[in-house]
Predicted model as a PDB file, atoms N, CA, C, CB and O in Angstrom, pLDDT in the B-factor column:
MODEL        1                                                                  
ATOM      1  N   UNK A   1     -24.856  25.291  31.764  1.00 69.00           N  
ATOM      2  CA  UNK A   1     -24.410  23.981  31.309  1.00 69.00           C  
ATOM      3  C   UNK A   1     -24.693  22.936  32.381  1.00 69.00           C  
ATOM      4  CB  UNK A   1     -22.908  24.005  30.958  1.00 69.00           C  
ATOM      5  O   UNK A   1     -24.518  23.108  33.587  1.00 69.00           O  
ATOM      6  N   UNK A   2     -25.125  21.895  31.828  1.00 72.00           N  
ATOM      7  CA  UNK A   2     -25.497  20.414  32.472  1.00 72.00           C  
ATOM      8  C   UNK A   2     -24.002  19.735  33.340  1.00 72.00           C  
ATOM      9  CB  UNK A   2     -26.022  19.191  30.930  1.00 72.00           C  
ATOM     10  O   UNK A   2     -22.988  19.508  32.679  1.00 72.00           O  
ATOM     11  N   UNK A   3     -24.028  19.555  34.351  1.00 77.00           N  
ATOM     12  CA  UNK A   3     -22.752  18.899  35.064  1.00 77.00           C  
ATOM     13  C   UNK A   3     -22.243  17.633  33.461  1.00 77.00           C  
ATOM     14  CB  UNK A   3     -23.440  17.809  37.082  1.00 77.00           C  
ATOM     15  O   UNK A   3     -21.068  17.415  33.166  1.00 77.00           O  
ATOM     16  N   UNK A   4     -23.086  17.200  32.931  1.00 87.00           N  
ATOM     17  CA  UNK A   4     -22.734  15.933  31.578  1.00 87.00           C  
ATOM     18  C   UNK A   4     -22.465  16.711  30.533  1.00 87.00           C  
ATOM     19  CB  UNK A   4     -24.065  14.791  31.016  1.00 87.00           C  
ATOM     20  O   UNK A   4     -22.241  16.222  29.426  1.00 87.00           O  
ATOM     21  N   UNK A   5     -22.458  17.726  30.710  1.00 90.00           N  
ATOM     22  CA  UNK A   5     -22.191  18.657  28.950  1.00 90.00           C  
ATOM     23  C   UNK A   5     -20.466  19.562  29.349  1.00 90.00           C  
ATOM     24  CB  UNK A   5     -24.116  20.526  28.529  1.00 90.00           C  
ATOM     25  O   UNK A   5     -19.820  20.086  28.442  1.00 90.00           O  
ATOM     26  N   UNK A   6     -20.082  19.573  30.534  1.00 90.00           N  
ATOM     27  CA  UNK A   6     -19.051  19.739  31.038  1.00 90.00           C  
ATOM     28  C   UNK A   6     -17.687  18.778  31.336  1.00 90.00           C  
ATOM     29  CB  UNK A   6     -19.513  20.130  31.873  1.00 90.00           C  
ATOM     30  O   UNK A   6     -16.497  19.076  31.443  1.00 90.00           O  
ATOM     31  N   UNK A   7     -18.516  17.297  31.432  1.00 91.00           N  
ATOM     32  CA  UNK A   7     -17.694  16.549  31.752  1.00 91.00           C  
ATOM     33  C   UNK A   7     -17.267  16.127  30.263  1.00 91.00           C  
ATOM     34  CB  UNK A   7     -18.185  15.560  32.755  1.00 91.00           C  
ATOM     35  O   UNK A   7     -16.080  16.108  29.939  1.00 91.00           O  
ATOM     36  N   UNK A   8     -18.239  15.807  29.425  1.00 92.00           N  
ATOM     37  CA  UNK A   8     -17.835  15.952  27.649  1.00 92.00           C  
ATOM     38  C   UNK A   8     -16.791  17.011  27.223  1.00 92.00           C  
ATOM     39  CB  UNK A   8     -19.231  16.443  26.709  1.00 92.00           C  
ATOM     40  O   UNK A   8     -15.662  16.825  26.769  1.00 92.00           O  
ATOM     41  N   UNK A   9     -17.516  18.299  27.510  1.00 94.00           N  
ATOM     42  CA  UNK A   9     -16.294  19.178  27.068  1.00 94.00           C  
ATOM     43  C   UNK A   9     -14.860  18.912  27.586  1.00 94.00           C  
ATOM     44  CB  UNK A   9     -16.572  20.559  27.460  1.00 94.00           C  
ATOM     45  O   UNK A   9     -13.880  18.908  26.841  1.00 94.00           O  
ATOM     46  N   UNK A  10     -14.807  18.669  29.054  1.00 94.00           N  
ATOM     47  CA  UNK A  10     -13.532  18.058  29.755  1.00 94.00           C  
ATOM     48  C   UNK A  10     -13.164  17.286  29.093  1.00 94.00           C  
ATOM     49  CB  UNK A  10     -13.558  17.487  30.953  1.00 94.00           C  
ATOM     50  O   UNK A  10     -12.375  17.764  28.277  1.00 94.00           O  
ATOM     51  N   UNK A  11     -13.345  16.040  28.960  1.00 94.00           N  
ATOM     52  CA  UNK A  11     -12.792  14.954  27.932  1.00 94.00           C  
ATOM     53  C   UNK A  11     -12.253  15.174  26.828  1.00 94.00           C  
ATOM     54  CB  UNK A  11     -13.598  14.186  27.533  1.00 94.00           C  
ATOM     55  O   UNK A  11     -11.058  14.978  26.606  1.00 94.00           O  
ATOM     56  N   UNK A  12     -13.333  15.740  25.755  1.00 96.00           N  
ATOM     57  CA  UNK A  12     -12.540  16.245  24.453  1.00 96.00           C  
ATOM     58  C   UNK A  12     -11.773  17.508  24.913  1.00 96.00           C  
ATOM     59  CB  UNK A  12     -13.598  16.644  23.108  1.00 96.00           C  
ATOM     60  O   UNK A  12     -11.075  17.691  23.916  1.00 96.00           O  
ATOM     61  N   UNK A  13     -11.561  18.156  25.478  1.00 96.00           N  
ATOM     62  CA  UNK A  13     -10.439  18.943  25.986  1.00 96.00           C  
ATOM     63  C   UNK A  13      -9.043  18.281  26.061  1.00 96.00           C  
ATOM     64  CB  UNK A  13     -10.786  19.383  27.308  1.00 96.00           C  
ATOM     65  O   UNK A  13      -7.987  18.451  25.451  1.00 96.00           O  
ATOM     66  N   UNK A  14      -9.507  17.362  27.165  1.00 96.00           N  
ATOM     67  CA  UNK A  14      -7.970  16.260  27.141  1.00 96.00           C  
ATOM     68  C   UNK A  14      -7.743  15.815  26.109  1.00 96.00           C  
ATOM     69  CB  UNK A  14      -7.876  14.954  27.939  1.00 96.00           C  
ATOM     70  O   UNK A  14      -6.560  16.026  25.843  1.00 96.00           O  
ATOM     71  N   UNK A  15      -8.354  15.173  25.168  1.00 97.00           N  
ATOM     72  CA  UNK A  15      -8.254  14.125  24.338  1.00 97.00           C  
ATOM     73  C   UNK A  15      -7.300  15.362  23.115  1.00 97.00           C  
ATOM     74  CB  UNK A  15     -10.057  13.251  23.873  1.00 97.00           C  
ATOM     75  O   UNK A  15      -6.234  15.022  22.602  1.00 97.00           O  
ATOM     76  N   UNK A  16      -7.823  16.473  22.898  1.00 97.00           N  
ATOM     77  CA  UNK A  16      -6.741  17.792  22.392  1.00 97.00           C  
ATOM     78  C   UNK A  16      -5.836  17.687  22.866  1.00 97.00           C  
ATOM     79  CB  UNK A  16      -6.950  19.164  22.610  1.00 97.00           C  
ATOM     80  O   UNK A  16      -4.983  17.168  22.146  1.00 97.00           O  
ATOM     81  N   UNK A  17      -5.350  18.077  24.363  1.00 96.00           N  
ATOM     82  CA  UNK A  17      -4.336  18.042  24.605  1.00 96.00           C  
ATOM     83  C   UNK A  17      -3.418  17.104  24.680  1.00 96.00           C  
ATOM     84  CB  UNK A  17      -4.388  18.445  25.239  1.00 96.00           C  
ATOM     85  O   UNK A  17      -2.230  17.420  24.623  1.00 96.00           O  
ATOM     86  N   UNK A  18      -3.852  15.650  24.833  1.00 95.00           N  
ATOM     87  CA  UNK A  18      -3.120  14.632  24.435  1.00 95.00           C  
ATOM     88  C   UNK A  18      -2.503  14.338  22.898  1.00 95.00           C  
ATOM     89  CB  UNK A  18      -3.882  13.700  24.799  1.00 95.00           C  
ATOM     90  O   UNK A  18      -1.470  13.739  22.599  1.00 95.00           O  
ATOM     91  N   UNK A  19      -3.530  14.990  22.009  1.00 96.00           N  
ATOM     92  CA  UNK A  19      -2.841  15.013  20.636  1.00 96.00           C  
ATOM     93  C   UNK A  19      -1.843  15.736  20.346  1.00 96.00           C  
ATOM     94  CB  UNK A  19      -3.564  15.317  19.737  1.00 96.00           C  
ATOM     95  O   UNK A  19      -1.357  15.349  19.283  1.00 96.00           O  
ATOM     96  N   UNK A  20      -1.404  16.439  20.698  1.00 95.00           N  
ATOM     97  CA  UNK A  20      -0.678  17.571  20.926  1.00 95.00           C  
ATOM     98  C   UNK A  20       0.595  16.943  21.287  1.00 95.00           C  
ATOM     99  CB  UNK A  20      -1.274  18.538  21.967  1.00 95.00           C  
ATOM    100  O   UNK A  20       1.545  16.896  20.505  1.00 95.00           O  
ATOM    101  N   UNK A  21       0.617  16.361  22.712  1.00 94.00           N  
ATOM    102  CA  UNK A  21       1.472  15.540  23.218  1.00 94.00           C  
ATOM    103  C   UNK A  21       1.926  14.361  22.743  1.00 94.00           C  
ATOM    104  CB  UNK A  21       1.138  15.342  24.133  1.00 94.00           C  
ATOM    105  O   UNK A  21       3.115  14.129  22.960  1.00 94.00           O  
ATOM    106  N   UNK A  22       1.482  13.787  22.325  1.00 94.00           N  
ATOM    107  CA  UNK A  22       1.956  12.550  20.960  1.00 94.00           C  
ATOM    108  C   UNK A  22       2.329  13.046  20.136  1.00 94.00           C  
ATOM    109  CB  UNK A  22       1.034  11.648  20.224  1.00 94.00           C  
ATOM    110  O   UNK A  22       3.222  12.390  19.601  1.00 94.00           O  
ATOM    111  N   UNK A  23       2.092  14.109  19.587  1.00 94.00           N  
ATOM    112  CA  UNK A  23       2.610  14.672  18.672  1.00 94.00           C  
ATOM    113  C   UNK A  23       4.102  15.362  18.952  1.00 94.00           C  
ATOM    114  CB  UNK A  23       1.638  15.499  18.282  1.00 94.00           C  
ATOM    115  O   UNK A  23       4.851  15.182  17.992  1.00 94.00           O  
ATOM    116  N   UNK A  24       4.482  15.834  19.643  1.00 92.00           N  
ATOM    117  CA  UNK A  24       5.488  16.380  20.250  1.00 92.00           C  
ATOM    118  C   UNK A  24       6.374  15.236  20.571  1.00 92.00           C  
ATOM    119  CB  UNK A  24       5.075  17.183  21.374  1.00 92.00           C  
ATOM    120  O   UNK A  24       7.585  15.455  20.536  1.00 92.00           O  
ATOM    121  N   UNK A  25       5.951  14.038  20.881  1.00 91.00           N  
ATOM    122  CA  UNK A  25       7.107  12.918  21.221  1.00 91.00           C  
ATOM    123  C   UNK A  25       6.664  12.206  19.780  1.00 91.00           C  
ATOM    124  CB  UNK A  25       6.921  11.784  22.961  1.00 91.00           C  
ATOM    125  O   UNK A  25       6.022  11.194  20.058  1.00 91.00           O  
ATOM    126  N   UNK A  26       6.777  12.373  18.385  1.00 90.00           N  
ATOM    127  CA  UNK A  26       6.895  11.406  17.263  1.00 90.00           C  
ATOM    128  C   UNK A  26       5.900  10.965  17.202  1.00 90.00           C  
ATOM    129  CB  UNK A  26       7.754  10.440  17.248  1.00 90.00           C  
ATOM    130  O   UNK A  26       5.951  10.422  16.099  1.00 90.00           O  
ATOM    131  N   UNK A  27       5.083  10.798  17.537  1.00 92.00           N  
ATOM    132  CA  UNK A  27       3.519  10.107  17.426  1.00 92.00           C  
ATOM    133  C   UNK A  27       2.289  10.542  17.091  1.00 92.00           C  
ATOM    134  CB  UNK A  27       3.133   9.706  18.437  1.00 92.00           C  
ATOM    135  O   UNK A  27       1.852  11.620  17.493  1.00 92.00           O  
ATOM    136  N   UNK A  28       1.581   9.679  16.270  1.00 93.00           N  
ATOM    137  CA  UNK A  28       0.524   9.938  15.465  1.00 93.00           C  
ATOM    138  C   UNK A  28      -0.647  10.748  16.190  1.00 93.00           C  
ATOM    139  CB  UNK A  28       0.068   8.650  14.938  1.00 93.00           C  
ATOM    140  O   UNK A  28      -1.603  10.069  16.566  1.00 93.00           O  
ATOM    141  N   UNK A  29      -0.676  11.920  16.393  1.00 94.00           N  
ATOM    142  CA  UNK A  29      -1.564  12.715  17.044  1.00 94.00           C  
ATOM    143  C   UNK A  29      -3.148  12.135  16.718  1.00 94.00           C  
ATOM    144  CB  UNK A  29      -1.282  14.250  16.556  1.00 94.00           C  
ATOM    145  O   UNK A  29      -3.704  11.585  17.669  1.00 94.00           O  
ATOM    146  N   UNK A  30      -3.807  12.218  15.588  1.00 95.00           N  
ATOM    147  CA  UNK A  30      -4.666  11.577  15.520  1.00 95.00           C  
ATOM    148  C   UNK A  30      -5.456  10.188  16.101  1.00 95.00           C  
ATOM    149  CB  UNK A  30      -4.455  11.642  14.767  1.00 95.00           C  
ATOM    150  O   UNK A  30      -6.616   9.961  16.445  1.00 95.00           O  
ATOM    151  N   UNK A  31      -4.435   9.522  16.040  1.00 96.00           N  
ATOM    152  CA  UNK A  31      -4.696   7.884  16.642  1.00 96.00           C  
ATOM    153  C   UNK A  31      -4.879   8.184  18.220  1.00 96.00           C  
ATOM    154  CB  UNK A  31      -3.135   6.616  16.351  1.00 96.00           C  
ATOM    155  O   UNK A  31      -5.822   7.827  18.926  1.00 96.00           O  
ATOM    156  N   UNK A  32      -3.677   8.968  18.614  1.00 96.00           N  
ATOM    157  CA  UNK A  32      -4.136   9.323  20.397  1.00 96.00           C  
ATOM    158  C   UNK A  32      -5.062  10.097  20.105  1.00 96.00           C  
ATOM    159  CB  UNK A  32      -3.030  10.147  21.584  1.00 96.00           C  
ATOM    160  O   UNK A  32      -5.714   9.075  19.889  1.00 96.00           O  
ATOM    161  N   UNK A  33      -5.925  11.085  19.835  1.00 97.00           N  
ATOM    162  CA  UNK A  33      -7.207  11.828  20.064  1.00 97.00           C  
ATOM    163  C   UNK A  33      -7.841  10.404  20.312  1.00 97.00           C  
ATOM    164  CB  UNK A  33      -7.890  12.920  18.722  1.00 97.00           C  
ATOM    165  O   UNK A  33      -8.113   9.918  21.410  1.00 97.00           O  
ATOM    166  N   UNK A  34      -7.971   9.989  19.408  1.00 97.00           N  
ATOM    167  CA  UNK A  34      -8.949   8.883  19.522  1.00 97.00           C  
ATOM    168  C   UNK A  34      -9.017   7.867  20.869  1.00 97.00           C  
ATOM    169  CB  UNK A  34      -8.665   8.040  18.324  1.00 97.00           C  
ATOM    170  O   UNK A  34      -9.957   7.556  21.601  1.00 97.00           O  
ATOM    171  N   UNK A  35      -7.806   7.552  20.861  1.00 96.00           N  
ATOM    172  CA  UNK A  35      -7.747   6.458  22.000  1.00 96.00           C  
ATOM    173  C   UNK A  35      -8.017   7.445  23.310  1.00 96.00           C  
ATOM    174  CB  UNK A  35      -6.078   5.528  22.076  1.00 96.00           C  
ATOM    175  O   UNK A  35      -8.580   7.084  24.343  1.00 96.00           O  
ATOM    176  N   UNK A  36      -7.535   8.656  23.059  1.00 96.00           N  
ATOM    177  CA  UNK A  36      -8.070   9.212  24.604  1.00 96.00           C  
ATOM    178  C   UNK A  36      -9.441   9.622  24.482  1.00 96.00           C  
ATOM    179  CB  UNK A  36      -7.224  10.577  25.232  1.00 96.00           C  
ATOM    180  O   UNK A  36      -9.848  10.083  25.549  1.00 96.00           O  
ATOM    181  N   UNK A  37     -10.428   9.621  23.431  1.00 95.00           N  
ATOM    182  CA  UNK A  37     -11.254   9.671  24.117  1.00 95.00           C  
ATOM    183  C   UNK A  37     -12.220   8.591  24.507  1.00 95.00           C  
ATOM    184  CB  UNK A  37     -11.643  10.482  23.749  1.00 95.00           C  
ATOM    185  O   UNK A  37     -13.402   8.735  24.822  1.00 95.00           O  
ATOM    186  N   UNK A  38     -11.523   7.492  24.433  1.00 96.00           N  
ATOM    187  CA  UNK A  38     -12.133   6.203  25.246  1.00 96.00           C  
ATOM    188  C   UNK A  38     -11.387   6.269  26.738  1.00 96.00           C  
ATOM    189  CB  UNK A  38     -11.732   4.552  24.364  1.00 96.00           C  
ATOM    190  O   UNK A  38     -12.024   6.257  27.792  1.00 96.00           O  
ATOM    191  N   UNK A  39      -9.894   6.342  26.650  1.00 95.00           N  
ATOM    192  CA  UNK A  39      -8.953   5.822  27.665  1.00 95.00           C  
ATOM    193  C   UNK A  39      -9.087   7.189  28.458  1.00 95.00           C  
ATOM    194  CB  UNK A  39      -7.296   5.301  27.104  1.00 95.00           C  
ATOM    195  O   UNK A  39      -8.746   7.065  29.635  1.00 95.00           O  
ATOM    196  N   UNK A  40      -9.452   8.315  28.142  1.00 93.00           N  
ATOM    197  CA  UNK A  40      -8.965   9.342  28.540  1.00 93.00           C  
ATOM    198  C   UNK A  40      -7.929   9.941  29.459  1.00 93.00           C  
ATOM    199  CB  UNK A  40      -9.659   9.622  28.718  1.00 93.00           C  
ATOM    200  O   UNK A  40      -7.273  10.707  28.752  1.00 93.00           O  
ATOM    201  N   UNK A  41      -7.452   9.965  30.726  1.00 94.00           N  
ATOM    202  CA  UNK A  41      -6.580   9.968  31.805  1.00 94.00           C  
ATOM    203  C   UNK A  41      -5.496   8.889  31.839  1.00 94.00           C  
ATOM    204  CB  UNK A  41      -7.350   9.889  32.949  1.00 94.00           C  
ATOM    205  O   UNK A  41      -4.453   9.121  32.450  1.00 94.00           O  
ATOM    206  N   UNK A  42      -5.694   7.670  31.187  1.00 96.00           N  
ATOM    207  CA  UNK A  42      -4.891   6.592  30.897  1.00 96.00           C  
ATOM    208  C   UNK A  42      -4.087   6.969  29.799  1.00 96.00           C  
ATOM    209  CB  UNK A  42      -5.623   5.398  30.645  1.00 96.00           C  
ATOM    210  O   UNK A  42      -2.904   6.881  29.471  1.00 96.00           O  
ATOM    211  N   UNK A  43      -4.774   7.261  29.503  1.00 96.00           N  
ATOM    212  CA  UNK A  43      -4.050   7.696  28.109  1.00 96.00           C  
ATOM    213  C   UNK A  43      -2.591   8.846  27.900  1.00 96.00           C  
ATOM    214  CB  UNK A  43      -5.311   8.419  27.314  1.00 96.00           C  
ATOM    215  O   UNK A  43      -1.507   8.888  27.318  1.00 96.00           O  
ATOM    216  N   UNK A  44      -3.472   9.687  28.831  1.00 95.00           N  
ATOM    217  CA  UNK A  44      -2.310  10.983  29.275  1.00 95.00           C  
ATOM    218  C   UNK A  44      -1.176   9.941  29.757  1.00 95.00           C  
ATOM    219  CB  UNK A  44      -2.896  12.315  30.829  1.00 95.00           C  
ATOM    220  O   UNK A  44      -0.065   9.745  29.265  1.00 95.00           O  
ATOM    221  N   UNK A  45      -1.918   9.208  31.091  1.00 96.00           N  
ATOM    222  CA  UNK A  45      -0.091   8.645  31.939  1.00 96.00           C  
ATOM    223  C   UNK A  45       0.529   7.873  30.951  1.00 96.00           C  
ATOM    224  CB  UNK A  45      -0.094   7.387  33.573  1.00 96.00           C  
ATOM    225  O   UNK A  45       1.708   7.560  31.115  1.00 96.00           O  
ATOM    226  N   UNK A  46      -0.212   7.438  29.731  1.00 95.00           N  
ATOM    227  CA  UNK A  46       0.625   6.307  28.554  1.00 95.00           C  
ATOM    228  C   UNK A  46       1.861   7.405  28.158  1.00 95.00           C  
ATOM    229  CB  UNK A  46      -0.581   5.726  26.750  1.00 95.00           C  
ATOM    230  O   UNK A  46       2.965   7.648  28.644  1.00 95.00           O  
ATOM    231  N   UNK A  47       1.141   7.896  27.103  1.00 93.00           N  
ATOM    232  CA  UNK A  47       1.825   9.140  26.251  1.00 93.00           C  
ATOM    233  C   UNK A  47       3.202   9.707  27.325  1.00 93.00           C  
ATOM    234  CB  UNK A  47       0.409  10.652  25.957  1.00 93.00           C  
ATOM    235  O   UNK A  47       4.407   9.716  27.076  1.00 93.00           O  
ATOM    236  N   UNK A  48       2.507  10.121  28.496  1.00 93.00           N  
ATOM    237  CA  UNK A  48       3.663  10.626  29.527  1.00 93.00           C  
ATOM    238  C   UNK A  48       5.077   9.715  30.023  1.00 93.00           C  
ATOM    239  CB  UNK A  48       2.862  10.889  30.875  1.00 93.00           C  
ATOM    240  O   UNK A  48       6.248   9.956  30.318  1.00 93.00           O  
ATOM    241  N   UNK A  49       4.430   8.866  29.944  1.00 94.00           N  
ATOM    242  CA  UNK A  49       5.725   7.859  30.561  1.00 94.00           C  
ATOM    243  C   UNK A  49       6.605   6.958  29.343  1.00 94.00           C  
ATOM    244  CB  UNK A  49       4.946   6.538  31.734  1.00 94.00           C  
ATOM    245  O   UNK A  49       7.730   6.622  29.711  1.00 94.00           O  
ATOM    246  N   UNK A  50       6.309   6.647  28.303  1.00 91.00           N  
ATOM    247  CA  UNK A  50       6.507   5.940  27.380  1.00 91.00           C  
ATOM    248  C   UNK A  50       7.802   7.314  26.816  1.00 91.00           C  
ATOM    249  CB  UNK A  50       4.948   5.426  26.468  1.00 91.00           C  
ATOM    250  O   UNK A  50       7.751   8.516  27.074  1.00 91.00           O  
ATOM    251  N   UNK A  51       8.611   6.738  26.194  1.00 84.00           N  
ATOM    252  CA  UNK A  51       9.350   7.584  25.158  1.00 84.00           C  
ATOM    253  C   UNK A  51       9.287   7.296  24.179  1.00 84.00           C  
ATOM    254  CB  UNK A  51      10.461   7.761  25.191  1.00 84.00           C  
ATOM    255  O   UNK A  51       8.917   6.158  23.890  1.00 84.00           O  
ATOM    256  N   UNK A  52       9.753   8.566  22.884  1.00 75.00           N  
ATOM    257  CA  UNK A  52       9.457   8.504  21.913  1.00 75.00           C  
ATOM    258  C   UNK A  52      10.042   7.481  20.955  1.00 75.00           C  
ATOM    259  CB  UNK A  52       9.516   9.517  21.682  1.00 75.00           C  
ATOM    260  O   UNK A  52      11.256   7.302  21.048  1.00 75.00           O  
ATOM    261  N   UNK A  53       9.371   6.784  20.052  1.00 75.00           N  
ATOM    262  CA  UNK A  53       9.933   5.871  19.290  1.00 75.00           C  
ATOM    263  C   UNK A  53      11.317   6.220  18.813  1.00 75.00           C  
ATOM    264  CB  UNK A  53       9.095   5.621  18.263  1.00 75.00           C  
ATOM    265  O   UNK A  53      11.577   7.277  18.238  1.00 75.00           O  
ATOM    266  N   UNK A  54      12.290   5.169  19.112  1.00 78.00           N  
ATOM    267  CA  UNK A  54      13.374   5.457  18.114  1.00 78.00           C  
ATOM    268  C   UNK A  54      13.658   5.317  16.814  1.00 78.00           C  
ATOM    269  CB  UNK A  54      14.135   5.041  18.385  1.00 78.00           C  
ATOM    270  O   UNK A  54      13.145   4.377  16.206  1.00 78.00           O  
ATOM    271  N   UNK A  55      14.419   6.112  16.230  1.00 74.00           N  
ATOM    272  CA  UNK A  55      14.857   6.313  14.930  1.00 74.00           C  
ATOM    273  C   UNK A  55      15.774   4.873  14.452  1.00 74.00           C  
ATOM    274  CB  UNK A  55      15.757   7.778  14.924  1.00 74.00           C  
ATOM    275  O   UNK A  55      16.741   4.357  15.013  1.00 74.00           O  
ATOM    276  N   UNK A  56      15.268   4.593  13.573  1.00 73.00           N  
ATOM    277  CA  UNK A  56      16.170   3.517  12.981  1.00 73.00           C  
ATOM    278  C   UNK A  56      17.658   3.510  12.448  1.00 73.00           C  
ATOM    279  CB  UNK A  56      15.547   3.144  12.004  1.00 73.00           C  
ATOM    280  O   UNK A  56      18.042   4.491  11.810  1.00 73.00           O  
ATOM    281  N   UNK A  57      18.552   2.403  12.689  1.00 72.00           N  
ATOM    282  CA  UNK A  57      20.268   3.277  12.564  1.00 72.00           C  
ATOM    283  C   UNK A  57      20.341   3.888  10.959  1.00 72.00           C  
ATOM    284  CB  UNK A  57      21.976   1.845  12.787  1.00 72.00           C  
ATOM    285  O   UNK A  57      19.863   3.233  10.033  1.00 72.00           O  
ATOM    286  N   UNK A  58      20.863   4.952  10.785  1.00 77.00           N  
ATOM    287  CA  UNK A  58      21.158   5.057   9.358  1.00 77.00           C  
ATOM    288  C   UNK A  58      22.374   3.668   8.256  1.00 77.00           C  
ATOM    289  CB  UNK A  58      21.891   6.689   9.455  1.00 77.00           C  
ATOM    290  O   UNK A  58      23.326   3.003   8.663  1.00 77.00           O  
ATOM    291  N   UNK A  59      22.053   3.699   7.542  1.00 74.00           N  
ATOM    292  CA  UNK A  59      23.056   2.279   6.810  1.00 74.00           C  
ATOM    293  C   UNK A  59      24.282   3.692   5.859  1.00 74.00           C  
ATOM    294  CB  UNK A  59      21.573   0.675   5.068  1.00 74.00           C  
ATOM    295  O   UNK A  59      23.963   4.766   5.351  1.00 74.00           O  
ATOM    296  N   UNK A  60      25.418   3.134   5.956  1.00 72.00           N  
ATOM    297  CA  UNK A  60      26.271   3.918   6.057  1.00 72.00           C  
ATOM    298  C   UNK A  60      26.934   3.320   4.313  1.00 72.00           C  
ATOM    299  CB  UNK A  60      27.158   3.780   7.658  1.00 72.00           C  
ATOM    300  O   UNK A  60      28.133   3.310   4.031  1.00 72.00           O  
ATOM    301  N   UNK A  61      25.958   2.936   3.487  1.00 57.00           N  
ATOM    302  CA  UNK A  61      26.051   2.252   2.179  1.00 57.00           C  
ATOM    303  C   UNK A  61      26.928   2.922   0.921  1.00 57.00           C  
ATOM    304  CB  UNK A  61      24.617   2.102   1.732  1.00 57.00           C  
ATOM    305  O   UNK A  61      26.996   2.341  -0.162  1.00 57.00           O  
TER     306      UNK A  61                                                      
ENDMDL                                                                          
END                                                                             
């Protein structure tokens, strides 16, 4: 393998494991694949530091 056919596989590697991880905190796994594989490493510290969206109050009607 080409040092550039490794660093691809690396990327979409992360960009998996970041879906994964959005997914696990409420979030659209799909949409992060995507954005990590532009943002890639940015993306991880986003997902990592951010918490998961909150739940809206229930109405007690």
């Amino acid at each position: 393998m080409m040092p550039t056919e490794e660093y691809a596989v690396g990327w979409i590697t992360l960009a998996m494991i970041n879906a994964g991880l959005a997914q696990s905190k409420s979030r659209r796994g799909g949409n992060w694949f995507l954005l990590s594989l532009l943002l890639g490493p940015i993306a991880t510290f986003i997902i990592v530091t951010n918490d998961p969206p909150s739940k809206p109050p229930r109405s007690q009607g």
